[in-house]
ZADO-1210 file (C-alpha; in nm, 4 decimals, padded with zeros to 6 digits):
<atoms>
<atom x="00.2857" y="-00.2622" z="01.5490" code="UNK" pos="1"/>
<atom x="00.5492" y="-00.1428" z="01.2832" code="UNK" pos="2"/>
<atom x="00.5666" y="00.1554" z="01.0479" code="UNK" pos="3"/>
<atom x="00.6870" y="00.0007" z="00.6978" code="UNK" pos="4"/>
<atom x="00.9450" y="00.3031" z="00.5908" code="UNK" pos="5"/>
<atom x="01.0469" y="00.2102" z="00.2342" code="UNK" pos="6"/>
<atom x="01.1402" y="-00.1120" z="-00.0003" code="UNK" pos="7"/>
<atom x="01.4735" y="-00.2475" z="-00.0805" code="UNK" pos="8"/>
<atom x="01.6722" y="-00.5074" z="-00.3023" code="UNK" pos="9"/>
<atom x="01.4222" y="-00.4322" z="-00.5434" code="UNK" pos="10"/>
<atom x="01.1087" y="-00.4728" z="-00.3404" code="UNK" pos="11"/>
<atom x="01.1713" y="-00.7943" z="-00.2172" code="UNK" pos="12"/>
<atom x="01.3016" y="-00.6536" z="00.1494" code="UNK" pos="13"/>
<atom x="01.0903" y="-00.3880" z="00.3366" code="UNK" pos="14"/>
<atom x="01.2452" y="-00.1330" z="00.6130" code="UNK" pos="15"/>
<atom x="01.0625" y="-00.0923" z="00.9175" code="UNK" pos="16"/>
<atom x="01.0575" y="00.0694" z="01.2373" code="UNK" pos="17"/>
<atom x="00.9145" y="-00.0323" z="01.5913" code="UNK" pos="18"/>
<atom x="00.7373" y="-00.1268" z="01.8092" code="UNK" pos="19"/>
<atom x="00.5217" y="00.1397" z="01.8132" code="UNK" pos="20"/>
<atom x="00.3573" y="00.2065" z="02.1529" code="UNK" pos="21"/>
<atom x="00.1136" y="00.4562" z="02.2397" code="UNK" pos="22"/>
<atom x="00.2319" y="00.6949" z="02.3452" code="UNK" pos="23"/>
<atom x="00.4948" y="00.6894" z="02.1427" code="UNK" pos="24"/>
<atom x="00.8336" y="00.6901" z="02.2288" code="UNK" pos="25"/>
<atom x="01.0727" y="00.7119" z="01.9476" code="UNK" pos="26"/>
<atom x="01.3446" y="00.6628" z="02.1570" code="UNK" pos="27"/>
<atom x="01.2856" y="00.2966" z="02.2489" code="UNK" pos="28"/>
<atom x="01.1659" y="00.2163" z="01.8348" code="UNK" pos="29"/>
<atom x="01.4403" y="-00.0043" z="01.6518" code="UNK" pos="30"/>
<atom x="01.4754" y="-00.0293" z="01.2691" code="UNK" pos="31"/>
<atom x="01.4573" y="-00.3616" z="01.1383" code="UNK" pos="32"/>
<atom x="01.4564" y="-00.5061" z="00.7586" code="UNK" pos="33"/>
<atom x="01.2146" y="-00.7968" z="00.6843" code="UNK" pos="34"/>
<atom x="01.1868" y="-00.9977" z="00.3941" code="UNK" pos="35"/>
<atom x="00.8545" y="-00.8374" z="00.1679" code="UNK" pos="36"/>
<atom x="00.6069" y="-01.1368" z="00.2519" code="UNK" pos="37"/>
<atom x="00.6419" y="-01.1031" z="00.6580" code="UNK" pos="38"/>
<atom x="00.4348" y="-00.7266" z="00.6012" code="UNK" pos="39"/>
<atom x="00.0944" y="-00.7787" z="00.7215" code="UNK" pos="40"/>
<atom x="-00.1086" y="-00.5090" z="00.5478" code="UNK" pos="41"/>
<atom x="-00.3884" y="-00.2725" z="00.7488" code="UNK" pos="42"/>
<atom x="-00.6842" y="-00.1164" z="00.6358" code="UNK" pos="43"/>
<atom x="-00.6246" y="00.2291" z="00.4745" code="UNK" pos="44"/>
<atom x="-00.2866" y="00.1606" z="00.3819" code="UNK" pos="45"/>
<atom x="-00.2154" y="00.3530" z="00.0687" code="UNK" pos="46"/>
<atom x="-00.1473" y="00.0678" z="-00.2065" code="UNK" pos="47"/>
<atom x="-00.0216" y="-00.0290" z="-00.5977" code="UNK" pos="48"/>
<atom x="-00.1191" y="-00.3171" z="-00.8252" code="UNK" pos="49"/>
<atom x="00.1810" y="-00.4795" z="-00.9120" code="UNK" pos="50"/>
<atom x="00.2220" y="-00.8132" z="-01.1177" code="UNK" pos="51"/>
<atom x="-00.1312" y="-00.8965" z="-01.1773" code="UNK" pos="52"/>
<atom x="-00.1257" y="-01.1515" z="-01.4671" code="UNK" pos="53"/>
<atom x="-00.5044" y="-01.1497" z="-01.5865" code="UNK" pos="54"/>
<atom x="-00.6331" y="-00.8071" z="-01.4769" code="UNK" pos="55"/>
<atom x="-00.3325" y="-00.6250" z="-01.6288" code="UNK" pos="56"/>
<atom x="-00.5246" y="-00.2993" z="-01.6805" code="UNK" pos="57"/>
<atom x="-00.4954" y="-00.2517" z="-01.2539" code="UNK" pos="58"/>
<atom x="-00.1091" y="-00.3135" z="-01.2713" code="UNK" pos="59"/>
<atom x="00.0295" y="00.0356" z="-01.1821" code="UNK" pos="60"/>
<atom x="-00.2944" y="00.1749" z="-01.0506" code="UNK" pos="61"/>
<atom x="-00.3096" y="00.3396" z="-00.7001" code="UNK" pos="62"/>
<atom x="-00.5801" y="00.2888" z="-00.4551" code="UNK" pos="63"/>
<atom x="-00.6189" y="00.2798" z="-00.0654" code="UNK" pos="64"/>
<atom x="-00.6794" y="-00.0671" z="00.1266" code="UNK" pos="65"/>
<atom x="-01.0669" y="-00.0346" z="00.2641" code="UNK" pos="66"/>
<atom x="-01.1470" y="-00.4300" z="00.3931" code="UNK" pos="67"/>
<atom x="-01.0546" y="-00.7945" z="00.4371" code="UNK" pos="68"/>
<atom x="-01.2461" y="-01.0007" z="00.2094" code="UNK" pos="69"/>
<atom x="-01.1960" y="-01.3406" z="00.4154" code="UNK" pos="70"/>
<atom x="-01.3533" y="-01.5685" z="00.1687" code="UNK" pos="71"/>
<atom x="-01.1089" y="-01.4431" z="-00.1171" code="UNK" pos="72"/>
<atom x="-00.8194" y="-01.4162" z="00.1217" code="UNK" pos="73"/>
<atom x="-00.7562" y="-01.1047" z="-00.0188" code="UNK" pos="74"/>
<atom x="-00.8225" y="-00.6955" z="00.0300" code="UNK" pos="75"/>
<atom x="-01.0563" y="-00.4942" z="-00.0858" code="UNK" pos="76"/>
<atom x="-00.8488" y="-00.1817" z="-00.3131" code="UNK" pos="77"/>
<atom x="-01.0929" y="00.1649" z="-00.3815" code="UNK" pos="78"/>
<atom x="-00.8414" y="00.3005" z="-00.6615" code="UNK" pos="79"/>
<atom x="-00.7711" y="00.6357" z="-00.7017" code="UNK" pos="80"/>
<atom x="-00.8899" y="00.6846" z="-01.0644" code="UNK" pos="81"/>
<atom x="-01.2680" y="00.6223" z="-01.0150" code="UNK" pos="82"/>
<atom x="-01.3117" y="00.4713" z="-01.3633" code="UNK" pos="83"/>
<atom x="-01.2168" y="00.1496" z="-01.1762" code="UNK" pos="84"/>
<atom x="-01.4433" y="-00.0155" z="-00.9596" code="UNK" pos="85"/>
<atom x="-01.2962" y="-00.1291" z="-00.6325" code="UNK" pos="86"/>
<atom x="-01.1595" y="-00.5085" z="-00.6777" code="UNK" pos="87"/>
<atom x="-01.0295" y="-00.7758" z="-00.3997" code="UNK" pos="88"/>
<atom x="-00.6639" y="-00.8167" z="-00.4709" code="UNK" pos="89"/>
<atom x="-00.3891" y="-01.0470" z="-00.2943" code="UNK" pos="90"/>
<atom x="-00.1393" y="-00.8874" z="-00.0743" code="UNK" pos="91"/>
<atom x="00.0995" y="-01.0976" z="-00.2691" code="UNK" pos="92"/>
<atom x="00.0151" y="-00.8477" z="-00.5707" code="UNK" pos="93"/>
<atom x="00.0340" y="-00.5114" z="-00.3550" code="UNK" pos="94"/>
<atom x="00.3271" y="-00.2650" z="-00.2753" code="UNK" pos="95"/>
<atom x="00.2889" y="-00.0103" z="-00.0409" code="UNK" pos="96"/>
<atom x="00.3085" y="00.3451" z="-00.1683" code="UNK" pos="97"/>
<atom x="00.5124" y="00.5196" z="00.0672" code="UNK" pos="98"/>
<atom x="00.5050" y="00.8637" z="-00.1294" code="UNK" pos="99"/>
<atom x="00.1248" y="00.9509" z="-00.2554" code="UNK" pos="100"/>
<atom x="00.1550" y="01.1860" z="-00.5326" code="UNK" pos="101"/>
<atom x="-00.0802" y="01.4725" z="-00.5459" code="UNK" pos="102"/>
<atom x="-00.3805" y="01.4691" z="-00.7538" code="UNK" pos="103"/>
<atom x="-00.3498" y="01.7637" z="-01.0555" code="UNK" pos="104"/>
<atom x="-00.6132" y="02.0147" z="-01.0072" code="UNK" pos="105"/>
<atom x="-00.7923" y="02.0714" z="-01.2850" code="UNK" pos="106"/>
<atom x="-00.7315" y="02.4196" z="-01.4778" code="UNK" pos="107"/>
<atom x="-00.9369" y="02.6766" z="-01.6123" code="UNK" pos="108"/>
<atom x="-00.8195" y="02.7275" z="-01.9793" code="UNK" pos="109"/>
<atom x="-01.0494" y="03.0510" z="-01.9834" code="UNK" pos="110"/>
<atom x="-00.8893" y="03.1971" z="-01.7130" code="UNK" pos="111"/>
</atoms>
């Protein structure tokens, strides 16, 4: 397998690095750039909405990629902000987040 490293050309290239073998052996890994729609997606994978036409409110949202839903063709996306329930979306509509930003703790405005 591949470790997807970042986007480029705006997203529609993707810059990757492999084949990863266990163990791993950095040495022999090659970078490579593929276009966007060659990434095949894992389970767990970090994710955000992007380009959704009907359920606009998830565009933007962050979540983490937690099953296959074969009959929809799609994944299964737990988001981050628990106000949304977990929804199958189409790779097609997901980018990787490569940089998760940290959750604000919540302060004490009596302390």
């Amino acid at each position: 397998h591949f470790e997807a490293l970042r986007y480029t050309k705006a997203g529609r290239e993707c810059v990757v690095r492999g084949p990863i073998v266990q163990p791993r052996d950095e040495d022999s890994e090659q970078t490579y750039i593929i276009p966007t729609e060659q990434l095949v997606f894992g389970i767990g994978i970090p994710v955000v909405v992007t380009g959704l036409r009907y359920s606009t409110s998830l565009n933007g949202k962050i979540g983490d990629l937690r099953s296959w839903v074969e009959e929809a063709g799609c994944f299964m996306v737990h988001f981050e902000d628990e106000k949304f329930a977990p929804r199958p979306v189409r790779q097609e509509y997901l980018k990787i987040v490569f940089e998760v930003p940290e959750l604000e703790e919540a302060t004490d405005s009596t302390a």
